[in-house]
N, C-alpha and C positions, 0 to 999 in steps of 0.2 A: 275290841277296844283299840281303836285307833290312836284317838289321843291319849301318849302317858299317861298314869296316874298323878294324882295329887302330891306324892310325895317326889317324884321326878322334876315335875312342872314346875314344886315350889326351891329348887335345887336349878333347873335353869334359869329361873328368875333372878335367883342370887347371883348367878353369872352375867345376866348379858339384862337385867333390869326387868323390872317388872311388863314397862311399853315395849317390850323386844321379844317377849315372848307371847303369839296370838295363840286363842285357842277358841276363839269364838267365832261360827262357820262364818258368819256373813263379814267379817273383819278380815278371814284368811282366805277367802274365795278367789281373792284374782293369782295368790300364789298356788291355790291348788289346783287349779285348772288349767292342761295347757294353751297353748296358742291356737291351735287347729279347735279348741273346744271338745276333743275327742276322751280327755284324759281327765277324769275329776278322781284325785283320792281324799285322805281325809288325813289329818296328822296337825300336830301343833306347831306353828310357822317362831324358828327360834333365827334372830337377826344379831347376831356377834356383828362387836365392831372391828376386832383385830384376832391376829394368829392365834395371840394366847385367849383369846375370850372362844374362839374356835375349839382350841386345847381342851379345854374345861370341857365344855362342853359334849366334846368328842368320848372325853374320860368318865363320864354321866351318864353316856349313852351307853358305853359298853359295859359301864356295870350294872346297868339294868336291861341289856339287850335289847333297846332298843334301837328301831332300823332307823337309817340315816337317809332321807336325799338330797346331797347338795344341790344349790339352782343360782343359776346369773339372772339373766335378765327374762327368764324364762320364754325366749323366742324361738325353741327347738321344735322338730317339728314331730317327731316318732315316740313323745310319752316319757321320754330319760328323764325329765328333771323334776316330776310330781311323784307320787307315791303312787305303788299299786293297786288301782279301784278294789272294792270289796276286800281288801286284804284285813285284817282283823287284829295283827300281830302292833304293839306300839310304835308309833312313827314319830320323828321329827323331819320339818322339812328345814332343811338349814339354808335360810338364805342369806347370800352375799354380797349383798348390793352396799352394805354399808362398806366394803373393804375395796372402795375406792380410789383410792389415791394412787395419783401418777408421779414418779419421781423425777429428779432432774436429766433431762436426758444427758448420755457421755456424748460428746462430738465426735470423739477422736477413737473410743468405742466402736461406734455406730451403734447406741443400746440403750435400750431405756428399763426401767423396773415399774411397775403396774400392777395393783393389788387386784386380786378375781374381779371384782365388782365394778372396777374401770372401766366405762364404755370402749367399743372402737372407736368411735367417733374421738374422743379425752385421748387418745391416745397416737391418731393424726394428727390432731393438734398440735400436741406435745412434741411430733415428730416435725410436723411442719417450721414449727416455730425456730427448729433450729435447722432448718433448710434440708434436713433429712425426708423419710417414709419410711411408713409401717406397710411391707409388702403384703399383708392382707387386705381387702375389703368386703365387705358386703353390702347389701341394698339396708338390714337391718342395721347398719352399722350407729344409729343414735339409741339402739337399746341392745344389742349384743354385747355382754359383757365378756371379758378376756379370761376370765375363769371357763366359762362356757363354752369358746371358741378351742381352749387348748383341751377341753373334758372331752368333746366331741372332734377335735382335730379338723375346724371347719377348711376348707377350701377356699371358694369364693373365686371372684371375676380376677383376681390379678396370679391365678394358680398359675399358669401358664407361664410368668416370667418368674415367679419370687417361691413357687412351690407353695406346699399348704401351712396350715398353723404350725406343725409340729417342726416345720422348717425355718421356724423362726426363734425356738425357745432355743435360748443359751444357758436356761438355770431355771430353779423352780423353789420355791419352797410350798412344802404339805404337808399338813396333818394325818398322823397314819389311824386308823380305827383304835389304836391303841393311847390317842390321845399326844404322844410323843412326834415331835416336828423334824420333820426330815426338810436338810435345806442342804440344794448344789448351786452355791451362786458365784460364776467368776464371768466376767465378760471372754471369754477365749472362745476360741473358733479352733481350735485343736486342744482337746482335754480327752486323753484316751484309757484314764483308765477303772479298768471294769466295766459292768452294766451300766448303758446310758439309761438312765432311771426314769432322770426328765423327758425322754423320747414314749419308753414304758407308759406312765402316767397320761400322757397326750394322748387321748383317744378312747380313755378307760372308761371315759363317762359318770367319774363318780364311785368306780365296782371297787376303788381299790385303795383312793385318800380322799381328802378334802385339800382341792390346787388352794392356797391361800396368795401368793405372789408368783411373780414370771418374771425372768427376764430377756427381755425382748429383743432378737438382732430389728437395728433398721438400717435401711439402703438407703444411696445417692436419689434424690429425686430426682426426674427428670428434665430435664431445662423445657423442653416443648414438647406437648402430643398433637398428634393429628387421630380425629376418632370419625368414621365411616359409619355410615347406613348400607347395605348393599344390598339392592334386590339379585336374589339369584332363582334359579328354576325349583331346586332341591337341596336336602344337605349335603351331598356328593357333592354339587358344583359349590355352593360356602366352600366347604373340607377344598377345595382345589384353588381355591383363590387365597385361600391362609398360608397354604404350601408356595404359591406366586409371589405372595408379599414377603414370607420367610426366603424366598430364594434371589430377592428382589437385593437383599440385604439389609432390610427394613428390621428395627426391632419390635417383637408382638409385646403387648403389653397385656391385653386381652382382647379375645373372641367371644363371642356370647353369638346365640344361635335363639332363633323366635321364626315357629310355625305362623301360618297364616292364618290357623284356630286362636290364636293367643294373640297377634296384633290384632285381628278385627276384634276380638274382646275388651282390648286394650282400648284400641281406637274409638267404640263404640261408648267407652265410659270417659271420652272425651279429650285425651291423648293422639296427639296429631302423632300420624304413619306418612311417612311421604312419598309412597308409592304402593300401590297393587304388585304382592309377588308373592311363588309359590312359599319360599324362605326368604327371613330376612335375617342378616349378617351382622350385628357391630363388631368393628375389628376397631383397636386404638391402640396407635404404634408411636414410640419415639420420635421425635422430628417434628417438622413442620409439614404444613398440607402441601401444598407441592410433591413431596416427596409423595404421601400416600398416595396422589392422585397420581402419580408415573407408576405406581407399581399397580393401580387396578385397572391402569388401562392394558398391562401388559397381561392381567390375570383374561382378556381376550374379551368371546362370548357367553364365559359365566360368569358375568359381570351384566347384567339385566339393564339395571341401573344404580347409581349411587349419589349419595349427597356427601362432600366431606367437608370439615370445618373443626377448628382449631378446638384442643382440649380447655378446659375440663368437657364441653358440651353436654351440658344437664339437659337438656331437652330430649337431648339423641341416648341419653342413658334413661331419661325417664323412662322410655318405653319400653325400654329391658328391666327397668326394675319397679314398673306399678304391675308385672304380670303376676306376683304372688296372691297381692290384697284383691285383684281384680278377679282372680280366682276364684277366692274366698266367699267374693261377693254374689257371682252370679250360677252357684250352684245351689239347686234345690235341697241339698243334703251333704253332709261332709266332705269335703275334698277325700279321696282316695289319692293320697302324696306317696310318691315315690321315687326318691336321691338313687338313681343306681349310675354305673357308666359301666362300657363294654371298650371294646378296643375298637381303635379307629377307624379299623376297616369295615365296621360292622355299626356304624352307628346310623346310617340309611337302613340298613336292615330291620334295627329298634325302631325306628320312627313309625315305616311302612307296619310294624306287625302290631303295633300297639293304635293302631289307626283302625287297620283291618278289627281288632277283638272290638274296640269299640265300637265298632259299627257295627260288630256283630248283634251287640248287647243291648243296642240301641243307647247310646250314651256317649257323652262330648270327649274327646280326649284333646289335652292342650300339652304341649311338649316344646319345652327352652330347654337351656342352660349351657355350659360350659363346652364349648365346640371343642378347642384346644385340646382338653383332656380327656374325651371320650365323654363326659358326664350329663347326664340329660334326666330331667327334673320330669316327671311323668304324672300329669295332672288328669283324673279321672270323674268328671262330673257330671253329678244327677246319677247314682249310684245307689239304687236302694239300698238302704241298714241293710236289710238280710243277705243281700249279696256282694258284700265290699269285705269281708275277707277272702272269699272265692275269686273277684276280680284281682287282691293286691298277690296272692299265688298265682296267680296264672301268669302275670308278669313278672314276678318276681324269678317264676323258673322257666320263660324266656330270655333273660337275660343272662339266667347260669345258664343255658343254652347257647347262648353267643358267645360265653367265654367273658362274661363281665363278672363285676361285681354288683351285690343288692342295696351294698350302701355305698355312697362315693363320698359323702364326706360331712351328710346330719347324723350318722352313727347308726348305731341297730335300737337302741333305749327297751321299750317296752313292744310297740310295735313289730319289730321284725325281730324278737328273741325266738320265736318259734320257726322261724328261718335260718336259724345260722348254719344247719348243716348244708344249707345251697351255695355258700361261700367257703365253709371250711372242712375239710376232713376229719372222721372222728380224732385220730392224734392230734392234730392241731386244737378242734375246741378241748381234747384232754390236756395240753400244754397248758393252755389258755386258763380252764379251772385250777391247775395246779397251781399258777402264779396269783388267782384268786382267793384260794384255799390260805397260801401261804400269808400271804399280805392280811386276809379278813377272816381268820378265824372261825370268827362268830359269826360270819354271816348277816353283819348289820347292816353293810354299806352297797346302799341302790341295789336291796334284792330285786331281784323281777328283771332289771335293768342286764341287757346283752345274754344273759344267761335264763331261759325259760326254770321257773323253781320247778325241779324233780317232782 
């Protein structure tokens, strides 16, 4: 029995209206299925407009045990934010898209406040408008909601200057499984005491509250960027021309890193490349072009070629950020996605070996993402059903082989729960459940989620 009973369902209808709570499959189907298509569960889609309708809500659920999973904008990539297929036990999917609202930002702060269900995009805005930034972004950023981004501790293209999501919350309020609202909200940049909670919750995915509001530091915007295309040989020469431009005393805003397998994919669905090269580079640094173009001349002959021209340059980002959808599109069968990163010296190593398996297997692999950080997006396609768990292991523990990590920054959700001892030590996932155990009881909240059910 996935969905509630009758007597639960007519108890969240009192709370959040009767058009807020779906239960009918082909009404709830774009929330129960996730983005990759890999993830369909089954549960009643309950749409609270505010904290306290969340409250209720929460307090409903855990008197009748049933499982909770929160969801933004549902663009995750590893299964966290849908309910667990076949699972049997009652579900609610709690979605947050109605807890929108973006507040006024402080100037003098540098902060804004942002309810779960606020896009990124709502929240540059907000930032821009008062001549600020939100040092995240991403490529989803018109449907990534900020609930999602801080549940999963996204990353993104600007990790490299401003760090990840979790390095931007200065306060949070959340609903705990118990119903009762936990809120830390001061604008300070030194607040030292006890357990940073809001840090805790950042990356929980869900296992442990409902994020209802954040509040968000934001930065100086930049007065000018200069953003690069760089043909190079390999990743080692990119990896050496980032360290040229850093030593240049240019500031990195981001790097982003695209195989030759993922432009010409690119390229071939119609996105101009502007040149033939083993790797291509976008770096986008502080300044004006000038400046960028003295420091790639200096990065020598691992510098192929390059195009550079004034920020924002959406053309030259486009082709770093149509490589998700363009993924999606041109595999015969589910993407086999995998967010991992290794350490820097080892990220030519990741490229070559996951090259090699795939050619072994007879199968495409396309490999971007995050040069700066170590983080590289491992795209597996045309991947028969039957052997895309045995494909997502075997890179999975070459990368705990390299000394990385298996998730860099889409989280573990449901996909990589049966992996986590490749990241962490039994003490540590036993930390980990204790701080679960404590906070949920009951066991309602995104089971399946980070932790494999026993």
């Amino acid at each position: 029995m996935a969905i509630p009973g009758p007597d639960v369902v007519r108890a969240l209808r009192g709370i959040v209206g009767d058009t807020h709570v779906l239960t009918e499959p082909d009404v709830a189907a774009s929330y129960l299925t996730d983005w990759t298509g890999t993830w369909t569960g089954e549960a009643a889609v309950v749409r609270p407009a505010d904290t306290a309708e969340v409250a209720d809500v929460m307090r409903a659920c855990a008197a009748h045990s049933v499982a909770v999973t929160p969801q933004g904008g549902n663009t995750g990539l590893v299964g966290g934010s849908t309910p667990t297929p076949g699972d049997d036990r009652p579900w609610v999917l709690l979605s947050l898209r109605r807890l929108d609202t973006v507040g006024d930002v402080d100037s003098q702060g540098r902060c804004v406040g942002a309810g779960a269900g606020a896009t990124l995009a709502s929240v540059h805005a907000a930032a821009a408008g008062a001549g600020l930034a939100f040092g995240v972004d991403l490529a989803a950023r018109d449907s990534a909601t900020i609930g999602g981004m801080v549940a999963t501790n996204a990353g993104g293209i600007r990790m490299i200057r401003h760090g990840d999501t979790r390095a931007q919350v200065l306060g949070i309020e959340a609903v705990l499984p118990s119903g009762d609202v936990f809120t830390r909200w001061r604008p300070l940049r030194k607040d030292n005491v006890g357990y940073h909670l809001p840090a805790l919750l950042a990356g929980s995915e869900g296992t442990l509250a409902v994020i209802t509001r954040v509040l968000l530091r934001l930065v100086p915007a930049a007065a000018r960027t200069a953003v690069a295309l760089v043909g190079t040989v390999d990743v080692a020469a990119a990896q050496r021309v980032t360290r040229s431009i850093e030593a240049s005393g240019r500031l990195i805003e981001a790097a982003e890193i695209m195989t030759r397998a993922g432009v010409d994919l690119v390229a071939a669905a119609g996105v101009r490349a502007p040149f033939d090269s083993g790797t291509t580079l976008l770096v986008e640094t502080a300044g004006d072009t000038g400046d960028l173009s003295e420091a790639l001349a200096a990065a020598g002959s691992d510098v192929v070629d390059a195009v550079v021209e004034a920020g924002p340059a959406r053309e030259a980002w486009r082709l770093r950020e149509s490589h998700t959808e363009t993924i999606a599109r041109s595999s015969t069968t589910p993407v086999v996605k995998l967010d991992v990163s290794v350490p820097l010296d080892r990220v030519q190593d990741l490229v070559d070996r996951v090259d090699r398996l795939a050619a072994a297997a007879g199968v495409r692999a396309v490999q971007f993402g995050h040069l700066g950080d170590g983080n590289i997006h491992v795209n597996l396609l045309d991947v028969p059903l039957d052997d895309q768990c045995t494909a997502a292991d075997r890179v999975l523990r070459m990368v705990a082989d390299l000394g990385g990590s298996i998730s860099a920054e889409h989280g573990i959700g449901r996909a990589k729960a049966a992996s986590v001892g490749l990241g962490r030590d039994d003490v540590d996932v036993a930390a980990m459940r204790a701080i679960k155990s404590a906070l949920d009881p009951c066991g309602i909240m995104n089971p399946g989620a980070i932790f494999a059910d026993p």
